[in-house]
KOLTI-952582 format. One record per residue (C-alpha): residue in one letter; x, y, z. Coordinates in Angstrom, 1 decimal, padded with zeros to 4 digits, always signed. Layout:
<nodes>
{node "a",{X,Y,Z}}
...
</nodes>
This chain:
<nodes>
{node "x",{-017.8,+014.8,-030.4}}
{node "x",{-017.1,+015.3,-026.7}}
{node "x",{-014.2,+013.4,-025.9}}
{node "x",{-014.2,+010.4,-023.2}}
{node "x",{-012.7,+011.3,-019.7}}
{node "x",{-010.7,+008.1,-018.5}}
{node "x",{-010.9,+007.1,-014.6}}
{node "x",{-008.1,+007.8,-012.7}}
{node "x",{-006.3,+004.2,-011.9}}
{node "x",{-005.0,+003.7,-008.7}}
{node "x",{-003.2,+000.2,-007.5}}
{node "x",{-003.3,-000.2,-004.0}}
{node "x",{-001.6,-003.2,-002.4}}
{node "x",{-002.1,-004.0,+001.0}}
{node "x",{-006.3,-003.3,+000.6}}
{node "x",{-007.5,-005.3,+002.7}}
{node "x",{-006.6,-004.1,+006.4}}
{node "x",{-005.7,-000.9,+008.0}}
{node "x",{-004.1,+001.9,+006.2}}
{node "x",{-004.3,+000.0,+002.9}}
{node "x",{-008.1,-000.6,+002.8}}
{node "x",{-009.1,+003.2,+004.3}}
{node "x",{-006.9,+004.0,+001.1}}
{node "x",{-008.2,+002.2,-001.3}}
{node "x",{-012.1,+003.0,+000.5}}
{node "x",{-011.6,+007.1,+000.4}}
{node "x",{-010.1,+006.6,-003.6}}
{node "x",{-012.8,+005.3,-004.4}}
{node "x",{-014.9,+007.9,-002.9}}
{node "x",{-013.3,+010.4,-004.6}}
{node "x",{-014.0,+009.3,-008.2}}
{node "x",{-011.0,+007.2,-008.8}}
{node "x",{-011.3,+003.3,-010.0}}
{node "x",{-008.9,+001.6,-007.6}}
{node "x",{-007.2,-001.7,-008.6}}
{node "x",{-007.6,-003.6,-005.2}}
{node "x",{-004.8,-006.1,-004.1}}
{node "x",{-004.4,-008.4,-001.3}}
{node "x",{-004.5,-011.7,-000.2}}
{node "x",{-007.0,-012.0,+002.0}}
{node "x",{-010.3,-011.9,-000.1}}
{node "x",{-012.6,-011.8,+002.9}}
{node "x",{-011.3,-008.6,+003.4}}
{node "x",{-011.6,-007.0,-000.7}}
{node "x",{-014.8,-007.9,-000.6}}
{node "x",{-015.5,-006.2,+003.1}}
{node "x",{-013.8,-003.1,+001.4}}
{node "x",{-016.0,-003.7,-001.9}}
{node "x",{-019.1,-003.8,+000.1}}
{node "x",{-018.7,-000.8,+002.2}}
{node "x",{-017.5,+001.1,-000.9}}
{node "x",{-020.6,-000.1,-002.9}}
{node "x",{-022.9,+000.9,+000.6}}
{node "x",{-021.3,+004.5,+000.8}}
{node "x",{-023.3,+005.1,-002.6}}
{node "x",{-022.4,+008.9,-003.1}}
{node "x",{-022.5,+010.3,-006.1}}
{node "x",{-019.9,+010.3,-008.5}}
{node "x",{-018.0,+007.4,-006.6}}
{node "x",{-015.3,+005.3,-008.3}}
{node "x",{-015.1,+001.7,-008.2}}
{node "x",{-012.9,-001.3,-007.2}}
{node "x",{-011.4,-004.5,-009.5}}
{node "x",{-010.3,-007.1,-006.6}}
{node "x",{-007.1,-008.7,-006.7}}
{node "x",{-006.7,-011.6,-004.6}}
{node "x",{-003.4,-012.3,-004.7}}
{node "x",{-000.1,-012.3,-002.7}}
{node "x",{+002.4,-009.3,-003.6}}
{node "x",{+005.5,-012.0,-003.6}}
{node "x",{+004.3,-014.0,-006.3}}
{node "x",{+006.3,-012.5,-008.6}}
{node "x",{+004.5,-014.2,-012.1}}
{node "x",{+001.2,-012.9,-010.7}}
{node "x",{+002.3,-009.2,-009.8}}
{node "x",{+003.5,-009.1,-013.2}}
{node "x",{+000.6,-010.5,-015.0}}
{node "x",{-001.6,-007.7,-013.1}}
{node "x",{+000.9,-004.8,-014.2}}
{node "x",{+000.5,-005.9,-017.5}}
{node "x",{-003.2,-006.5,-017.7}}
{node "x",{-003.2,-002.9,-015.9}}
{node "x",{-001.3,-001.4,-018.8}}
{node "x",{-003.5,-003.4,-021.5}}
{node "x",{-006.7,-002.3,-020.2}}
{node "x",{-006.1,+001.5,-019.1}}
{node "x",{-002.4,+002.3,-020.3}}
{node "x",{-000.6,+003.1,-016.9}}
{node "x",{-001.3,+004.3,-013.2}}
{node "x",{-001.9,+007.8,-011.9}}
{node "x",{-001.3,+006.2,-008.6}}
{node "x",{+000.8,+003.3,-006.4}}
{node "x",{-000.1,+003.2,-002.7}}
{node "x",{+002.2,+000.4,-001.1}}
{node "x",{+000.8,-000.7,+002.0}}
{node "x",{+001.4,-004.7,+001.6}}
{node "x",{+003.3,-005.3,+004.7}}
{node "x",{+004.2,-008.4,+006.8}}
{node "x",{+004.2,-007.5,+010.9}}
{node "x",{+006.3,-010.1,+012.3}}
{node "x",{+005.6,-010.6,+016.2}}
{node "x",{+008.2,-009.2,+018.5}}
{node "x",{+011.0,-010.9,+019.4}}
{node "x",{+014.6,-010.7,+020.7}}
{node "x",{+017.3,-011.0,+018.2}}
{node "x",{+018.6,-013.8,+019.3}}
{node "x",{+015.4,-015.7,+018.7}}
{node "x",{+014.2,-014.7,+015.8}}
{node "x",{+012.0,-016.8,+014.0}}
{node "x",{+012.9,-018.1,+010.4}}
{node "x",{+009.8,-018.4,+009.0}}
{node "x",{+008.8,-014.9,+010.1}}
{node "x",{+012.1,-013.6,+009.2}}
{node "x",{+012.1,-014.9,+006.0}}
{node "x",{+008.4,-013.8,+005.4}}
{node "x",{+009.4,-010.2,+006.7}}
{node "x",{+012.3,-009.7,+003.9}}
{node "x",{+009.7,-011.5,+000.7}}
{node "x",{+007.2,-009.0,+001.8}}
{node "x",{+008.6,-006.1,+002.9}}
{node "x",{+011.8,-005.8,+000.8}}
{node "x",{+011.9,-007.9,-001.7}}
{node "x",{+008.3,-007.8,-003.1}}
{node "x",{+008.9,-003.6,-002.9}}
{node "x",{+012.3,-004.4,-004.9}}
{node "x",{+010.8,-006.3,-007.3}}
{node "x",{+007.1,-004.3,-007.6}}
{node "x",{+009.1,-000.9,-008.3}}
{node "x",{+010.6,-002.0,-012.3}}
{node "x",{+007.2,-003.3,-012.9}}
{node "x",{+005.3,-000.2,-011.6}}
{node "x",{+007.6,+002.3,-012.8}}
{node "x",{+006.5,+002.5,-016.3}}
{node "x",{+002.8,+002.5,-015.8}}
{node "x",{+002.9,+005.6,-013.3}}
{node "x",{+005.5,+007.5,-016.1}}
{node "x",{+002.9,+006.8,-018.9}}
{node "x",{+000.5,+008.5,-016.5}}
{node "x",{+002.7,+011.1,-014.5}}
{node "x",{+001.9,+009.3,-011.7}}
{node "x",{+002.7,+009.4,-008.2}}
{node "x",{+003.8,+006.2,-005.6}}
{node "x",{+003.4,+006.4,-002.2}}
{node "x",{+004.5,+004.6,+000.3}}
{node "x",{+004.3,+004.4,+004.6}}
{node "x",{+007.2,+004.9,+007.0}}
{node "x",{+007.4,+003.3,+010.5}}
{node "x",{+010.5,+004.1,+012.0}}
{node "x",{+010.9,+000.9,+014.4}}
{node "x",{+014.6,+000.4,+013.0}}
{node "x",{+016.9,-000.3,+015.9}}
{node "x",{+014.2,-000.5,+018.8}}
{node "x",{+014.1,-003.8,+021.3}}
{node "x",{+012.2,-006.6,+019.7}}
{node "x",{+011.6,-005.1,+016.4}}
{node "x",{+014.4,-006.9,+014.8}}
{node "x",{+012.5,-008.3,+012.1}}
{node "x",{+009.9,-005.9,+010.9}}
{node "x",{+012.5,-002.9,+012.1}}
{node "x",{+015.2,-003.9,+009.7}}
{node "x",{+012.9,-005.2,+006.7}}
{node "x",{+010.6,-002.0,+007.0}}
{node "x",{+013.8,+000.5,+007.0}}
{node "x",{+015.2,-001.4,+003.8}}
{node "x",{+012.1,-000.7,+002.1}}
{node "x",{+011.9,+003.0,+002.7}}
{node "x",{+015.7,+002.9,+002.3}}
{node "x",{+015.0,+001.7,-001.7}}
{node "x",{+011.8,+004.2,-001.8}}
{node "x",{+014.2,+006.9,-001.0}}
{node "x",{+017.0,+005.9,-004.0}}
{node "x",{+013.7,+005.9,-006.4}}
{node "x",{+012.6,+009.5,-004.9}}
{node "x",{+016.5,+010.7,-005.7}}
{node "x",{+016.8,+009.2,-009.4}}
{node "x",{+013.5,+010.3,-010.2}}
{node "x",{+013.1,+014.0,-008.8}}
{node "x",{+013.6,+015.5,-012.3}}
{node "x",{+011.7,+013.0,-014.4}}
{node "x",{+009.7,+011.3,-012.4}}
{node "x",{+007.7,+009.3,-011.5}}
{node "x",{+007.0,+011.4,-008.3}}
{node "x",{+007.8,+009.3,-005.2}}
{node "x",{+006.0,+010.1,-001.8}}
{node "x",{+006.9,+008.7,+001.9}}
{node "x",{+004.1,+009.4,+004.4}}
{node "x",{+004.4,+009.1,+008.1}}
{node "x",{+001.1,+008.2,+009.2}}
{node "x",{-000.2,+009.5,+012.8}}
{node "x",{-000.3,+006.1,+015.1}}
{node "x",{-003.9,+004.6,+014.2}}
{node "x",{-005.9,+001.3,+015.6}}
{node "x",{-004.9,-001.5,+013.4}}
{node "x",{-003.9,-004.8,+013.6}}
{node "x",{-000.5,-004.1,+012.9}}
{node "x",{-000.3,-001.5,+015.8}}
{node "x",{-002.4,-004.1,+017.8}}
{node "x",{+000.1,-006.7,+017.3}}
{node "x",{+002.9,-004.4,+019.0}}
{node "x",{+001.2,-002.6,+021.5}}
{node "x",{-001.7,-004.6,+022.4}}
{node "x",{-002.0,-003.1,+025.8}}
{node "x",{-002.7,+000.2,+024.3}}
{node "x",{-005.6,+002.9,+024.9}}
{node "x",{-006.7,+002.7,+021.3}}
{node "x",{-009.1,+005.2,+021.9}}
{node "x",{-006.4,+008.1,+021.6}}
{node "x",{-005.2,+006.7,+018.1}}
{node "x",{-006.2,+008.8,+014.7}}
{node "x",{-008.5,+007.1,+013.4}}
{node "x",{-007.7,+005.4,+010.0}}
{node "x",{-010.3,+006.6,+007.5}}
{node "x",{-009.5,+010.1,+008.6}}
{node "x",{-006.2,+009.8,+008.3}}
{node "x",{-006.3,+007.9,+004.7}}
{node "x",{-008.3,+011.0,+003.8}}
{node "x",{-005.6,+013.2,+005.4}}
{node "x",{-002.9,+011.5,+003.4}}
{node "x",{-004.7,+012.0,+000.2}}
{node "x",{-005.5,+015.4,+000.8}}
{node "x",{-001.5,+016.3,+000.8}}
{node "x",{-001.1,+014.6,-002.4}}
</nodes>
């Protein structure tokens, strides 16, 4: 009897914009099934369709997840089915990721500050215990996005909050270089999204990577 191949499973939060989504688009591409989270479902089922449109052969496929990496109860739930259904994770892209506006220190505002920490520190914090087994049942691999705007003007909020998360993906790179899982920091080329949009909205755009080639870049180092 030849034996059953199981999919590769990747979770890729943050799928539904940007980096995340060209991710998530090019995994699936390449054979894998991708575990699709965000919470804007407009935008999974914009990255379902084109996925489903780009028809090649031997194409993966996508299981939506419409919900919001700081809802703790629901994060775990998904870990959990993830484990029940396929036994663990071959892959973890984190690119959830709240862009507060720019703003001086001094005026920062609390809603966006507070929504900068849940999403980009805490939710990371709290993601990484329930990740962690599923990628070492799977020698698996997380990855996950630097943007060095730590200590700049007006980047107070998503500065600090960004650099805290890379900071805690950097401890779980050290304690887990002999065992794993293997933990991977990419620093993506400057690309047209609305996150870059957002900061620099003045911008030629047209001299930015674009974001599909540099998803497939990415991958391609991996």
């Amino acid at each position: 009897m030849t034996e059953k191949i199981a999919p590769r499973i990747a979770l890729v939060t943050g799928a539904s914009r940007g980096l995340g989504a060209a991710m998530a688009e090019q995994l699936a591409l390449r054979g894998w099934h991708v575990v699709a989270v965000a919470r804007t479902t407009g935008g999974l089922e914009e990255l379902d369709d084109r996925a489903k449109a780009a028809g090649l052969p031997g194409a993966g496929s996508l299981t939506l997840a419409p919900m919001d990496v700081t809802t703790d109860d629901a994060m775990r739930h998904l870990c959990r089915s993830i484990h029940d259904r396929w036994g663990g994770l071959s892959l973890w892209v984190h690119a959830a990721v709240h862009a507060a506006p720019m703003a001086p220190a001094g005026s920062l505002d609390a809603k966006d500050w507070d929504k900068s920490i849940a999403t980009n520190t805490r939710a990371t914090g709290l993601l990484i215990p329930m990740v962690e087994p599923l990628l070492r049942a799977h020698d698996g691999t997380a990855l996950f996005f630097d943007d060095p705007r730590a200590g700049l003007a007006f980047f107070g909020a998503y500065g600090s909050t960004k650099a805290a998360q890379i900071a805690l993906a950097k401890s779980w790179q050290a304690e887990t270089a002999k065992h794993g899982p293997r933990v991977v920091i990419a620093t993506p080329a400057p690309m047209p999204t609305a996150t870059r949009a957002r900061f620099f909205p003045g911008e030629d755009r047209t001299k930015l990577a674009d974001v599909q080639a540099e998803a497939a870049r990415i991958l391609d180092r991996l």
